[in-house]
TITOR-894804 format. One record per residue: residue in three letters; x, z, y of N, C-alpha, C in turn. Coordinates in steps of 0.2 Angstrom, whole numbers, plus 5000, padded with zeros to 4 digits. Each point is the difference from the previous one (the first is absolute). Layout:
// residues N
AlaXZYXZYXZY...
This chain:
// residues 414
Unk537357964619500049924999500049994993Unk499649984998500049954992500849985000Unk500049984993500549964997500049964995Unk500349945001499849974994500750024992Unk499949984995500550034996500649954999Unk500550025001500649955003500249954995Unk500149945003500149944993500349965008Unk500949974995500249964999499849924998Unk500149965006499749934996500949985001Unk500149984996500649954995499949945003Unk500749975003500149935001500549984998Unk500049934994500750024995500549965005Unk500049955004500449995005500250035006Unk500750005002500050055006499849985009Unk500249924996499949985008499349954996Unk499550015007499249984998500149925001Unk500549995006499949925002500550005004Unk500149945003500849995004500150035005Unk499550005005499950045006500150084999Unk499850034995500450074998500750005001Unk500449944994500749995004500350035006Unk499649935002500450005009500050095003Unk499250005000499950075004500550044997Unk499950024995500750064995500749975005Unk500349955000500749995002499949985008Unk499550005004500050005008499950075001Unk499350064996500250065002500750034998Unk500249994995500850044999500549985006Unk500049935001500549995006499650045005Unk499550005002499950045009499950064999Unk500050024995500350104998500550005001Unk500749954997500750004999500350025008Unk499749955003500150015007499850055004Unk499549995000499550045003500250105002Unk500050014994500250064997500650025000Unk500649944999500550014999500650015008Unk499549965003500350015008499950085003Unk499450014998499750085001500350064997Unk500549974995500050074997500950005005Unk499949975001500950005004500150025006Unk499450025006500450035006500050085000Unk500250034993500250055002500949985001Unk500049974997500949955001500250005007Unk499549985005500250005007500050055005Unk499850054996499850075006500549995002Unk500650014998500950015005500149965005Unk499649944999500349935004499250025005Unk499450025001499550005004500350085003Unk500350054998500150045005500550005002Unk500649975000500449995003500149935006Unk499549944999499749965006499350015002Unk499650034998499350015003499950075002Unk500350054996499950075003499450034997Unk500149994993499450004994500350074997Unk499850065001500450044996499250034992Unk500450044997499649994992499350045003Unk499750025004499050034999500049925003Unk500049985007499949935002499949934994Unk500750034996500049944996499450024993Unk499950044999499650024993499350005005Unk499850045006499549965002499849935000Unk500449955002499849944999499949964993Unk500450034995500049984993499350014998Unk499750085001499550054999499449935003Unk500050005006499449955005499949934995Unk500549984998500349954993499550004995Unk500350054998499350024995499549995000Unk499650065006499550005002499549935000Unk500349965007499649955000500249934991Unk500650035001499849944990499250034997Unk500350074999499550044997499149995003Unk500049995008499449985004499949934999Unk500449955000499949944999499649954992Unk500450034997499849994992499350004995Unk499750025003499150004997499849965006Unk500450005006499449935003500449945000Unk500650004998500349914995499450014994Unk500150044999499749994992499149995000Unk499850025006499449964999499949955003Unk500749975003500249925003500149974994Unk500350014998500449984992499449984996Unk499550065000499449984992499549955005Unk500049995006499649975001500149915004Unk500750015001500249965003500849944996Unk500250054995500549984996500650045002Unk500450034996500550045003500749945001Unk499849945000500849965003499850015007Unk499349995003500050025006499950065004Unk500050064996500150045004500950024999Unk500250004996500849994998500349975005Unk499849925002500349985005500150025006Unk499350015001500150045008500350065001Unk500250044995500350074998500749955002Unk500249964997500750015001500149965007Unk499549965002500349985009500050085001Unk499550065001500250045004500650064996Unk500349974996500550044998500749975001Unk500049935005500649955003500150035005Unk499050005003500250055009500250074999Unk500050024996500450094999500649985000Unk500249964996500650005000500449955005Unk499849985006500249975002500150035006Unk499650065002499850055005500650054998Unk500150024994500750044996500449985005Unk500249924997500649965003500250025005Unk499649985006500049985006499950055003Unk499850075000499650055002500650065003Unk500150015007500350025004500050094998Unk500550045001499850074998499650035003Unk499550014994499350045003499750034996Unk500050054997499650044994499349975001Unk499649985006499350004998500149934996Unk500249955003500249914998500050014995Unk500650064997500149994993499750034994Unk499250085006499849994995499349974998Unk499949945005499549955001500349944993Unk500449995002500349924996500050034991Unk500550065000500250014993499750044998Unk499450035003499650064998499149944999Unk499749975004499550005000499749915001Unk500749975000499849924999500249964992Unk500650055000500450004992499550044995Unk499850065003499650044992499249955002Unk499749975003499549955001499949964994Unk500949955001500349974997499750004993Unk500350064999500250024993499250024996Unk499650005004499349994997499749964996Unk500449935002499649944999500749974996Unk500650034999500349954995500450054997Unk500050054999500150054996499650044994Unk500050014993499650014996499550005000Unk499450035004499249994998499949914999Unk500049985005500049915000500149984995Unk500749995001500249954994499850034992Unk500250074999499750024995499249994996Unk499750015008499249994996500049915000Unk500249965003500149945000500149974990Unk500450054999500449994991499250024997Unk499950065003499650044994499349954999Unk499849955004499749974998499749944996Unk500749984999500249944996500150034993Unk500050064998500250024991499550064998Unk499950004994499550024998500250095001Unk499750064997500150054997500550015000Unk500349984993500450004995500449985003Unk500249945004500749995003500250025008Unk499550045003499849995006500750045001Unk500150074997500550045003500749974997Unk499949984996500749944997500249975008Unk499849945002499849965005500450035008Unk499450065002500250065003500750015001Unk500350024993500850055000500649955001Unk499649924997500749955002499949995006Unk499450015007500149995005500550055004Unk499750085000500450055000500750004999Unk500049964992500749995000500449975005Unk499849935003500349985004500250055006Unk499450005002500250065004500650035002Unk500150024994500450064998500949945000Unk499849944998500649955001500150015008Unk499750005002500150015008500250065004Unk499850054994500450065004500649994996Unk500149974994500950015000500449955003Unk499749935004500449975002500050015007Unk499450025004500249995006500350085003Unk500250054999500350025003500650014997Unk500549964994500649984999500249945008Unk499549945001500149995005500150025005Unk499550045003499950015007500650054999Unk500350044997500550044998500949975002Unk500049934997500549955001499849985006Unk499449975001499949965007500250055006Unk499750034999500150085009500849994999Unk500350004995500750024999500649955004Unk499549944998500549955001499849955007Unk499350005000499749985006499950035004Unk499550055000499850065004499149974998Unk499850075002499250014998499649965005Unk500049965005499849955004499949934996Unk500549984996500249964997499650004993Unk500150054997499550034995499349995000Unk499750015008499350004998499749945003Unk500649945003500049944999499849974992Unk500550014999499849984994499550014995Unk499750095001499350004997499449955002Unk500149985007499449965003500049944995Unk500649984999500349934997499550034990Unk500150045001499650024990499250005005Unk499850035003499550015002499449925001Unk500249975002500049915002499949984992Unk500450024995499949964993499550034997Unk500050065002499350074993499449965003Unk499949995008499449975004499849944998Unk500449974994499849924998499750024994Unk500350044996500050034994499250025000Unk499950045006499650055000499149945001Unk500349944998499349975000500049984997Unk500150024994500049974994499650054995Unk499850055003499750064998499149965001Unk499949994994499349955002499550054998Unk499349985005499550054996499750004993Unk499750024997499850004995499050035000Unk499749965000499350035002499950044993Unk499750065001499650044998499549964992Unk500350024995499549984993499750074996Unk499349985003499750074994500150014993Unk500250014997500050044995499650024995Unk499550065005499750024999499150024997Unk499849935004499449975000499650035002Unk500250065008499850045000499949975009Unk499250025001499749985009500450035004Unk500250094997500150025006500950005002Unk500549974996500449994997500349955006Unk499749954999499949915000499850025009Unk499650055003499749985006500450065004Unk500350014998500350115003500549985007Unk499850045005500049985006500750055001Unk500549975007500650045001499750094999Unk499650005005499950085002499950024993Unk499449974996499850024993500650024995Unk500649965001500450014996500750055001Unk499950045006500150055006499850064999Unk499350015000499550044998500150044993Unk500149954996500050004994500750034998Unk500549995002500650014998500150075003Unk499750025007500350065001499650054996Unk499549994996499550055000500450014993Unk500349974996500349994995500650064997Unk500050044998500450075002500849964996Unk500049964995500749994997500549955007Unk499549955004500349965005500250065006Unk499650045001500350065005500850054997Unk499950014994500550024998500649955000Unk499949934999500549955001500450005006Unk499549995005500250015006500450045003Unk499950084997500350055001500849994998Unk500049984993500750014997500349925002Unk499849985003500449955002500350015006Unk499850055003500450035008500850024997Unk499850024995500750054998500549944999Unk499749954997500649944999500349985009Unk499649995000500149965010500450065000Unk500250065003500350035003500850024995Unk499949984997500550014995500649964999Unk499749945000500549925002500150015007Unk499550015003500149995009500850065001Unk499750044998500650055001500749995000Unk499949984994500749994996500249925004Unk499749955001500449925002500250035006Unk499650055004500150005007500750055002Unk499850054996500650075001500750004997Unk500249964994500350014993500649985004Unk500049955007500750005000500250065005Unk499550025004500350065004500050054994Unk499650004997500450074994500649984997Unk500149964997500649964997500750015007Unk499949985005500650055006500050075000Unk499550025000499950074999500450044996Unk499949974993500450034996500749964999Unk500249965003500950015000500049934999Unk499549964996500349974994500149925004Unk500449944997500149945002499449985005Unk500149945005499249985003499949944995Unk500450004997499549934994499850024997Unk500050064997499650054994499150015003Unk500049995006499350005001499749905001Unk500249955000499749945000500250004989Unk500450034998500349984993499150044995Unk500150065005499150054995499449945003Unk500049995004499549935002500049954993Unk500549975002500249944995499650014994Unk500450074998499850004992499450035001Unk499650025003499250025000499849935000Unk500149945002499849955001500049964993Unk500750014996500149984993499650024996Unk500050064999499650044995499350005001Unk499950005006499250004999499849944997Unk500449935000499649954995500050024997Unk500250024995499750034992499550045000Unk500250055005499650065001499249975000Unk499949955005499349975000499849974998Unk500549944996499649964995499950024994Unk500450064999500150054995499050035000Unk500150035005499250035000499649975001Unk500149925002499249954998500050014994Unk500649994995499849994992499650074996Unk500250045006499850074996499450025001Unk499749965005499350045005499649954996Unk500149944996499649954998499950034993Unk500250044997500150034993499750095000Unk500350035005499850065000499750035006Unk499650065002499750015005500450015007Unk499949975004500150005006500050055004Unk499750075000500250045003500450054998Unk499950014990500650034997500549965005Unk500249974999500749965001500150015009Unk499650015004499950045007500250065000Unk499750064996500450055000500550034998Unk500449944992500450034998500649935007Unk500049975004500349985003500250045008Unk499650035003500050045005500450074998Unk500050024994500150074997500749965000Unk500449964998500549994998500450015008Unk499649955006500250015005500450065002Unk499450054999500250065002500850044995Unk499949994995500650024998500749965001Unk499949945000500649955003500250035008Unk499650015004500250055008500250074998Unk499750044995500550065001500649984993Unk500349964998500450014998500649995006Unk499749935002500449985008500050035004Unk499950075001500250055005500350054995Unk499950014996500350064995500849994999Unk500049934996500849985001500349995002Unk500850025001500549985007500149915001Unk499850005006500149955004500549944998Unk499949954998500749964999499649935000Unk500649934999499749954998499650004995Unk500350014994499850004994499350035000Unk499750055004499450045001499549965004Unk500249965003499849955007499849964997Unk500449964995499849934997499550014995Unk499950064994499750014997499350025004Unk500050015003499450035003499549915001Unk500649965003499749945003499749984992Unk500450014997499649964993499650024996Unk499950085001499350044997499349995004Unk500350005007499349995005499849925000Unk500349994999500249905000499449974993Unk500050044996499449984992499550015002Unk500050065006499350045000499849965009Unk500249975003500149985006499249995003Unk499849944997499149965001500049994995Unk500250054994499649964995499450044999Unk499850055007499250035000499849945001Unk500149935002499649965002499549984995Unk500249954993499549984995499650054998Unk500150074999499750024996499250025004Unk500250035008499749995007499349954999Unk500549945001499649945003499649994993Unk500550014996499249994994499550054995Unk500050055004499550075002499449955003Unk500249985005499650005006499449934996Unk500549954998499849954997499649984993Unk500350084997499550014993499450015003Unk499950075004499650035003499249985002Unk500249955008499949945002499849935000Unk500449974996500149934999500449975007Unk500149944999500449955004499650015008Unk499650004998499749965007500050035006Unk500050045000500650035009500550054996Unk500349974994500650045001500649995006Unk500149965004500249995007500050065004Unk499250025002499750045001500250094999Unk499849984993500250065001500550064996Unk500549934999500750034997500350005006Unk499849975007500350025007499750055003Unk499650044998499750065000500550064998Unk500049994995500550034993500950005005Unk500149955002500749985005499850055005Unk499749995002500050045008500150075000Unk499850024993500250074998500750014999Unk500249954996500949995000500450025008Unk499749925002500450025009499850055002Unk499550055000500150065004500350054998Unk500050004993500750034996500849995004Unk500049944999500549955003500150025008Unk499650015005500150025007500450074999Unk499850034995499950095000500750024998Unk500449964994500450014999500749975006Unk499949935002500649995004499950025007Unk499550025002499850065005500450064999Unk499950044994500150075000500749994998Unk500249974996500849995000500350035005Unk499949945005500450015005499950065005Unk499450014998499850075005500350064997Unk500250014993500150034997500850015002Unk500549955001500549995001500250035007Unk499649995004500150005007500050085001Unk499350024996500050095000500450015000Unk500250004993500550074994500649974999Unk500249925000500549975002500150004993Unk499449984994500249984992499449985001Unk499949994993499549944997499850064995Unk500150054998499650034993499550025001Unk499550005006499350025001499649944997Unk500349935000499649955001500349984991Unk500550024997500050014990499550064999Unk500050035002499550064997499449995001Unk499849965004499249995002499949924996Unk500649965000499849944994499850044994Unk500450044996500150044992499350015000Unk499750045006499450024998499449964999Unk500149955003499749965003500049954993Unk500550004995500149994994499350024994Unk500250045001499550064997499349995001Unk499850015007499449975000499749944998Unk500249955000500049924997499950004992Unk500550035000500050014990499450024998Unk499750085004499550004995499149965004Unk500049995006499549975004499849944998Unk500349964995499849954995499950004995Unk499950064996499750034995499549975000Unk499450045003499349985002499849935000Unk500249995002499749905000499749994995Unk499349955000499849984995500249914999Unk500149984997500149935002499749954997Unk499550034997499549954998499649955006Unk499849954999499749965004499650045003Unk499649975007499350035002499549944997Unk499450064999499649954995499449985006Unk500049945002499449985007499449984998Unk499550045002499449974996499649995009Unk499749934999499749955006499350045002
C-alpha cells in the first residue's frame, strides 16, 4: 500500500469551536463513570461469593464474558457512532448498562444470571460508553496536533474514576453493604446518560480534496485497514494492554489476601492506579503530539514488564503494594492516545469510531484472557504466578511488535 509523506496540519487554536467544548467535557464525564464503575467490582467478589456462591473461575469467567462482549460490542457502536452520532449510541449503551446492573441488584443466586447480567449485558454496556465512543467522539472535533492532547484529558478523567469510585464502593460496601452501592451506581449511571447526549456529531470534512477520501465506503475503510500491516500490528499489541489491566483490577485484591497484606491495600493499589494514570495519560497526549507514537508504545509496554517483575521479586509489604499502584497507575491507559492516534494519523477521522473499536476488541479479548486465566490460574495451583509470568512476557512482546509500524498516512488515490 502507498503512502503519502507524513505532514502535520497546525491548528493554532485547541478548541475549533464551542461544540468541541461540550463534547471534550460530556465525554470525560461518561468515561468518569462509565469506566470508573467497571474498574471496581473486583471490590465485590467477597460480597458475590459469600451471598450468590460466586467463587474466583465463575467470577473471572464472568468479568472475562465482560470483556469480550465490551470488546464484541465496540466497532458496532462505533459504526453506530460515525454514522448515526455517538450521543446516540452512548445513550442506549447506558439504558443497557441500568438493566445489568439492575439484574446485579435483584438477581437471585445463580452463577448463570450472574454470568448473563455482569458478564454479557454490562460488557455490552461497556461497548457504547466506554472508551472507543466517547473517545472517537473527541477525536473528531481536534485537529492532529491536538487530537492526542484532547484524547489523554478524556482518559484522564477516566482514570478520575478509577481513583474515586472504588474509594467509594470501598466505604460504601463497608458502611452500607454492596446492594446499596450499586444502588447508587444506577443513581451515577442516570446522570452520564444525560451527559452522554451531549456527545454531538460532528460530519465528516474532507481535507483532502480527494474523490476517493470524500466517497470511501464502511467495508472500503475495513478493507483497507486490515490489509494495512502497521494496523494489524496495532491490534496485536493492544491485546497485551486489555489483559494486563484486566488482570490486575480483577485479581489484585485476591492477590493482595493472598499475600497477608491489609484488605484496604487492594481498593488503596486501585485508587492510586486511578490517580496516577491522570498524569500518566494526559501526560502521554502531550508526548504522542510531539514525538512518535509507537516509540512511546514500546518504551511504555517494556516498562510494564519490568514494573511486574520487580513486583514479584520484592518482599511483599504495603509499601511494595502502594508503589506498584503508582508505577502501573502512569502507565495504566495511557496506551490509549498514542493508540487512538496511530489509527487516526494513519486513517483520518472518518470511521475512526470504526475502527479504533476494532483496535478495542483486541484489547477485550486480551481483557477476557486475563481475568479468565486469573482465576483459572488460581484455582489450579492455588497462586496467581502463572498469570505474572505470562503478563511479563506478554510485555515483551508489545514493546517490540510496534517497532514495525509505519505511521505515515495512507496515500488514496480515486
Amino acid at each position: 500500500m502507498k503512502q503519502a509523506k507524513y505532514k502535520i496540519h497546525m491548528s493554532e487554536k485547541f478548541f475549533e469551536n464551542k461544540k468541541a467544548i461540550v463534547v471534550l467535557i460530556a465525554a470525560s464525564l461518561v468515561v468518569l463513570v462509565s469506566m470508573g464503575i467497571r474498574q471496581t467490582w473486583g471490590l465485590f467478589y467477597q460480597f458475590f461469593e459469600n451471598d450468590l456462591g460466586i467463587n474466583r473461575t465463575q467470577f473471572g469467567l464472568a468479568i472475562g464474558v465482560q470483556m469480550l462482549f465490551w470488546g464484541i460490542t465496540a466497532p458496532l457502536f462505533g459504526m453506530i457512532a460515525d454514522k448515526y452520532g455517538s450521543n446516540r449510541a452512548a445513550f442506549v449503551g447506558f439504558i443497557i448498562y441500568l438493566i445489568g446492573s439492575y439484574i446485579v441488584l435483584t438477581q437471585p443466586a445463580s452463577n448463570s444470571i450472574f454470568l448473563i447480567s455482569m458478564g454479557v449485558v454490562i460488557g455490552t454496556a461497556l461497548g457504547a460508553t466506554a472508551v472507543s465512543v466517547p473517545v472517537a467522539a473527541v477525536g473528531k472535533y481536534f485537529s492532529d496536533k491536538n487530537r492526542t492532547i484532547a484524547v489523554g484529558i478524556v482518559t484522564g478523567s477516566a482514570s478520575i474514576g478509577f481513583f474515586l469510585m472504588p474509594l467509594f464502593a470501598k466505604f460504601s460496601n463497608d458502611a452500607h453493604g454492596w446492594q446499596n452501592t450499586v444502588q447508587y451506581f444506577i443513581y451515577f449511571l442516570i446522570f452520564a446518560a444525560i451527559c452522554s447526549l451531549f456527545l454531538f456529531k460532528r460530519e465528516y470534512v474532507d481535507t483532502t480534496n480527494n474523490s476517493f477520501t470524500r466517497n470511501q465506503t464502511t467495508f472500503e475503510a475495513l478493507n483497507e485497514a486490515f490489509k494495512h500491516r502497521g494496523y494489524m500490528l496495532l491490534v496485536a499489541g493492544f491485546f497485551v494492554c486489555g489483559f494486563q489491566i484486566t488482570l490486575i483490577a480483577t485479581h489484585i485484591p485476591g492477590y493482595i489476601q493472598q499475600k497477608g497484606l491489609p484488605d484496604w491495600t487492594a481498593a488503596a493499589i486501585l485508587a492510586l492506579i486511578g490517580f496516577f494514570n491522570i498524569f500518566g495519560t494526559i501526560g502521554m497526549g502531550f508526548l504522542a503530539s510531539k514525538y512518535s507514537k509507537k516509540i512511546l508504545l514500546s518504551i511504555l509496554y517494556f516498562s510494564r514488564g519490568v514494573i511486574l517483575v520487580l513486583f514479584l521479586l520484592l518482599p511483599s509489604s504495603i509499601f511494595t503494594a502502594l508503589a506498584f499502584g503508582v508505577l502501573f497507575g502512569i502507565l495504566w491507559l495511557a496506551t490509549i492516545p498514542p493508540t487512538n492516534g496511530i489509527v487516526a494519523q494513519i486513517f483520518g477521522t472518518k470511521y475512526l469510531g470504526t475502527l479504533f473499536g476494532i483496535v478495542f476488541f483486541s484489547h477485550q479479548v486480551g481483557s477476557f484472557m486475563g481475568a479468565y486465566l486469573g482465576g483459572y490460574f488460581f484455582d489450579t495451583y492455588g497462586n496467581y504466578d502463572y498469570a505474572w509470568y505470562l503478563s511479563i512476557l506478554l510485555s515483551i512482546f508489545a514493546g517490540f511488535v510496534h517497532l514495525p509500524i509505519d505511521e505515515k498516512p495512507v496515500l488514496r488515490t480515486a
